[in-house]
C-alpha positions in Angstrom: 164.2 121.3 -78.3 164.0 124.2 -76.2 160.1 124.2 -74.6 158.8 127.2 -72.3 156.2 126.9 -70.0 155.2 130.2 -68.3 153.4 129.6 -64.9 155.4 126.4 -64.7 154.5 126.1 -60.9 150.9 125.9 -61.6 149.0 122.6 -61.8 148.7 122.4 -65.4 152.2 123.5 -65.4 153.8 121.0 -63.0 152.2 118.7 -65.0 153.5 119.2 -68.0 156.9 119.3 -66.6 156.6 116.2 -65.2 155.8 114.8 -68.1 158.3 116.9 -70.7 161.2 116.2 -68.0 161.4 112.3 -69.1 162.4 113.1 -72.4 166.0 113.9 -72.9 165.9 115.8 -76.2 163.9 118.7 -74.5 165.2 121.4 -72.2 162.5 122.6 -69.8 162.6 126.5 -69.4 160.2 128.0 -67.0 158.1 131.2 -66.3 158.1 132.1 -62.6 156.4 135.4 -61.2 157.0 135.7 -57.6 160.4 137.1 -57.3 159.9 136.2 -53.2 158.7 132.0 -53.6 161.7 131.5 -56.3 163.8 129.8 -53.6 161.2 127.6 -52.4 160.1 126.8 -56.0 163.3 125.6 -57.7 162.7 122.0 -55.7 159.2 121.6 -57.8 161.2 122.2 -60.9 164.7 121.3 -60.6 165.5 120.1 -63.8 163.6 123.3 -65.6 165.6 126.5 -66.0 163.8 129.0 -64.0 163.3 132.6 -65.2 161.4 135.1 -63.2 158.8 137.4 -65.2 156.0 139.0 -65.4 153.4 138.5 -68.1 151.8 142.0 -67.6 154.8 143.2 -68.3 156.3 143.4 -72.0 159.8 144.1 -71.1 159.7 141.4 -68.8 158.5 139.0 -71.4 161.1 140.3 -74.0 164.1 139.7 -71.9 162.4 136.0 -71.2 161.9 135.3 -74.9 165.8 136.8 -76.1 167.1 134.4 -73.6 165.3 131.2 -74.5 164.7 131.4 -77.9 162.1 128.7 -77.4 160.7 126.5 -80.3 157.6 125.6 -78.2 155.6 128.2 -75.5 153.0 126.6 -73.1 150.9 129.7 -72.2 149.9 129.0 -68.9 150.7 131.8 -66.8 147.0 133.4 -66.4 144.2 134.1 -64.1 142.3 131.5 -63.4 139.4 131.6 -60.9 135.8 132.4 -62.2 134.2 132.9 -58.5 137.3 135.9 -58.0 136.9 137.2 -61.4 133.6 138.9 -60.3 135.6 140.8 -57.7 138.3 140.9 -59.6 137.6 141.6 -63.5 140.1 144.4 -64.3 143.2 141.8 -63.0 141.7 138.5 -64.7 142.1 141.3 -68.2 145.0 142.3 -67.4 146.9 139.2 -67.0 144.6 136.5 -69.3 144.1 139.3 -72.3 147.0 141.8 -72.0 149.1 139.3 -70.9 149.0 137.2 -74.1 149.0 140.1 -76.0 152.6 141.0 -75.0 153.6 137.1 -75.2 152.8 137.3 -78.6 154.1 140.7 -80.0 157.4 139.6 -78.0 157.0 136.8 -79.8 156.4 138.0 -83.2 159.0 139.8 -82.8 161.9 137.5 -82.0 161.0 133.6 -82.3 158.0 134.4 -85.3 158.3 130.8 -86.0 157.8 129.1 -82.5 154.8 127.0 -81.8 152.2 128.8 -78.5 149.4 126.7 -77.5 147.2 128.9 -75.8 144.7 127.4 -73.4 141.0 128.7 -73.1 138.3 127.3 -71.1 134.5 126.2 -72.0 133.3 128.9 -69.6 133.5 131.1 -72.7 130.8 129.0 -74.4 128.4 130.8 -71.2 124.9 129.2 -71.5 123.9 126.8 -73.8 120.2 125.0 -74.6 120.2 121.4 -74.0 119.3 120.8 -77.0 122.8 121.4 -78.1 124.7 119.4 -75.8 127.9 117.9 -76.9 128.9 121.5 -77.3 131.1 121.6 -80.4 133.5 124.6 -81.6 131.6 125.7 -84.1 128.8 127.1 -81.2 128.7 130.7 -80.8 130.4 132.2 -77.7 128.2 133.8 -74.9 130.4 134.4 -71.7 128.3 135.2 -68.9 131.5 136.0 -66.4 134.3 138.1 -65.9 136.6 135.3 -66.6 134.8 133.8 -69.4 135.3 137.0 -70.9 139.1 137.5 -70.1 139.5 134.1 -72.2 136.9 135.0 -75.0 139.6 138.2 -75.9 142.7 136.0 -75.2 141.3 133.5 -77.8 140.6 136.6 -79.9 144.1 138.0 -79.8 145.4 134.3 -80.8 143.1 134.1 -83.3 144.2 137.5 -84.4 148.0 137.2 -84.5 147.2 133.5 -86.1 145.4 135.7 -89.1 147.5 138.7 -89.5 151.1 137.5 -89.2 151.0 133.8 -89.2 151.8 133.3 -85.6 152.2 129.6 -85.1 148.9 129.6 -82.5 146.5 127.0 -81.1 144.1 127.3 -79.0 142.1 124.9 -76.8 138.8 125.0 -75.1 139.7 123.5 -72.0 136.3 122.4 -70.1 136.5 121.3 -66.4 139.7 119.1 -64.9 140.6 117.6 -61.3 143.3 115.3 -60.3 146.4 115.1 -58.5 148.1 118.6 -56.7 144.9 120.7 -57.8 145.0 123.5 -55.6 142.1 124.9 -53.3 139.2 127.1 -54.8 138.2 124.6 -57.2 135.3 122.3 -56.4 137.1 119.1 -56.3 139.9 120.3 -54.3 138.1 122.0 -51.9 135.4 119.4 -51.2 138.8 116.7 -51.2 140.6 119.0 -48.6 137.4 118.9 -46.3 136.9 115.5 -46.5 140.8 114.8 -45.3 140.0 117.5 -42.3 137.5 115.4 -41.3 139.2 112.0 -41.5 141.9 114.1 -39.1 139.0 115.7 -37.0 139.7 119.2 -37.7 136.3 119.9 -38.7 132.7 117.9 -38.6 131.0 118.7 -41.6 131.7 120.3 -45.7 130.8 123.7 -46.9 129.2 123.2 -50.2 128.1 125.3 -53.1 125.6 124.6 -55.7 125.4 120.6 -55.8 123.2 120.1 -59.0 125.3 122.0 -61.6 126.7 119.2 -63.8 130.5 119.5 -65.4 132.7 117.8 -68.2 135.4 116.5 -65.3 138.6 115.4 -67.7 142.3 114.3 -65.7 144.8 116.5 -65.6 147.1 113.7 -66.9 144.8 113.4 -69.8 144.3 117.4 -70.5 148.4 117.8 -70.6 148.4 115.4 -73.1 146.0 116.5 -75.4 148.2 120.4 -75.2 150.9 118.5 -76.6 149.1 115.8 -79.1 147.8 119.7 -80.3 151.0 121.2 -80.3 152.4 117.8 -82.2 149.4 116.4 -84.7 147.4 119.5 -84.5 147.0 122.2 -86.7 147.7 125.7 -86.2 144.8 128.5 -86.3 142.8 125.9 -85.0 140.9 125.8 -81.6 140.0 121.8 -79.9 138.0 121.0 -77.0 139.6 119.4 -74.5 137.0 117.2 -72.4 135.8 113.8 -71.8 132.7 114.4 -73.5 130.5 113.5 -70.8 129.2 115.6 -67.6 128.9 114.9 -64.4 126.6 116.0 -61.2 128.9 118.1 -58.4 126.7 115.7 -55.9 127.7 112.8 -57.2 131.6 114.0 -56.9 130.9 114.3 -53.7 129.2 110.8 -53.2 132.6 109.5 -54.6 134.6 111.2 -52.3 133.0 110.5 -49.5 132.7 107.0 -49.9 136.2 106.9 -50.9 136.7 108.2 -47.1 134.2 105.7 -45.6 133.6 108.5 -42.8 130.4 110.2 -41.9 129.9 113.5 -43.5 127.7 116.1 -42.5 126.9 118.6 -45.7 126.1 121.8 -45.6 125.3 124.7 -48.3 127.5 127.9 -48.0 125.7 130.8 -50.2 129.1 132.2 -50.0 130.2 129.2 -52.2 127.2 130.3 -54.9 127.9 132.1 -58.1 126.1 135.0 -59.1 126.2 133.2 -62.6 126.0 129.4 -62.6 125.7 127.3 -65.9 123.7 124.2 -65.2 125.1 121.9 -67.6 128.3 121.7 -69.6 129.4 118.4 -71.9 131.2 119.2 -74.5 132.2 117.2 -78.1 135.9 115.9 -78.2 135.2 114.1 -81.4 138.4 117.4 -83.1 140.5 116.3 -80.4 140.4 112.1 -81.1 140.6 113.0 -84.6 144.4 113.5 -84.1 145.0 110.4 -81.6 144.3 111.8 -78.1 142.1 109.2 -75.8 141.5 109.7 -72.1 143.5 107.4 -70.2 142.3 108.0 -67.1 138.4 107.9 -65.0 136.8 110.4 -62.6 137.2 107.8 -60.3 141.0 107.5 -61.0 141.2 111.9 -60.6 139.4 111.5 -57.1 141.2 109.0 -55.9 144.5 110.2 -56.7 143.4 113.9 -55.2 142.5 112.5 -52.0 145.4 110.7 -51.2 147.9 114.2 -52.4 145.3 115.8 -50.0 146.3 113.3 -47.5 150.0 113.3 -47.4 149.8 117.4 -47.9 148.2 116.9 -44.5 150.7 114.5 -43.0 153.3 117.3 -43.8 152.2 119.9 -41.8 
């Protein structure tokens, strides 16, 4: 089975290679923009078949797609910060909603019969009442960021090539997700990384955003494997949550990690590290996603921990 991951050397991507590469019925093909890190990046993947691309651009996906003839795509190459999406809106479109719209015409177009899980995210969901928490897929969409938006049209394009040509699509919600080789700019990383800098005495105290906001934290481990239980047991046109179904306080992340440290940590609020938009509270239902057989195997505890210690031996590298 011949499986395509673009923006293999991403975390979700890693990931998913690690886990597709113990299988020896699938070959691993991967989709690598940055024609100048190839070298370096072959050692993260070296039992993938690399192929450079680039997603904004449809030739480049063509030539991707003739080669590999895949049966499965993981859709992963995208834009992904919501803080840089505000500075950035016109490239988080470009590459989240165009993007996807070439992998799929391309695809239409050559491999009509291949299975694409797209992700999204639960940002798209934007504000909702409390009154509604678990949010469940049936809830209306109200993005309230640049990003959020970028994957509210992705999902529509899926949905779209899903309707009109029976594109083989699904589609995820994908709320909030830590663990093991996340990179910085996301809230567990970052406040992981600061802690290890302080265990190594680079700095004395962490730069923290808002503490309060609470988030549906699921493992990275456990999110890959939900994208392929979909891609597997799911069902196609369909679009699951992927989350733990219950939230979490940032503060109380960084209680964990701290005391995980056992050092004395001085916190401090950065208004650089506030949104202009900030949901308070996101929990979502996950009830779609058990239905086929996914369970999370793995605690917030387990995600930390595991962070830390890549956040450790990153250091010891350098």
């Amino acid at each position: 089975m011949k499986v395509l991951i673009t923006g293999i050397t991403g975390f979700a991507g890693q990931h998913l290679y690690n886990l597709l590469r113990e299988d020896d019925n699938i070959v691993i093909y991967g989709g690598v923009r940055h024609s100048s890190k190839f070298k370096s990046l072959l050692s993260l993947c070296n039992e993938a078949k690399l192929l450079e691309f680039d997603i904004e651009d449809i030739h480049s996906v063509r030539r991707v797609i003739e080669e590999v003839h895949p049966q499965i795509i993981f859709h992963f190459a995208g834009y992904v910060s919501v803080g840089n999406s505000f500075n950035s809106p016109i490239a988080a479109f470009k590459t989240n909603a165009i993007g996807t719209l070439n992998l799929l015409e391309v695809t239409r177009d050559i491999v009509p019969g291949a299975k694409i899980l797209i992700p999204g995210s639960a940002e798209e969901y934007g504000e909702i009442p409390q009154n509604k928490m678990p949010i469940k897929e049936n809830y209306p969409l109200n993005p309230v960021n640049p990003y959020a938006i970028s994957k509210k049209f992705q999902e529509e394009v899926g949905l779209c090539y899903f309707r009109t040509y029976g594109l083989n699509i699904y589609l995820t919600r994908t709320f909030h997700y830590t663990g093991p080789g996340q990179p910085l700019g996301f809230v567990c990383s970052d406040f992981a990384k600061q802690v290890v800098d302080i265990e190594m005495g680079k700095i004395n105290s962490i730069k923290v955003g808002n503490l309060k906001a609470k988030r549906d934290f699921t493992d990275i481990r456990d999110v890959i494997d939900a994208y392929w239980k979909i891609v597997d047991k799911g069902k196609a046109g369909e679009i699951y949550n992927v989350c733990s179904g219950k939230s979490i306080e940032i503060k109380r992340i960084l209680n964990k990690l701290i005391k995980f440290s056992k050092k004395k940590v001085l916190v401090k609020v950065d208004k650089n590290k506030l949104r202009l938009s900030d949901v308070p509270d996101f929990v979502g239902d996950n009830k779609k996603l058990k239905s086929i057989g996914w369970a999370p195997k793995y605690t917030i505890d387990d995600s930390l921990n595991a962070l830390l210690q890549e956040w450790r031996n990153e250091v010891r590298k350098r």
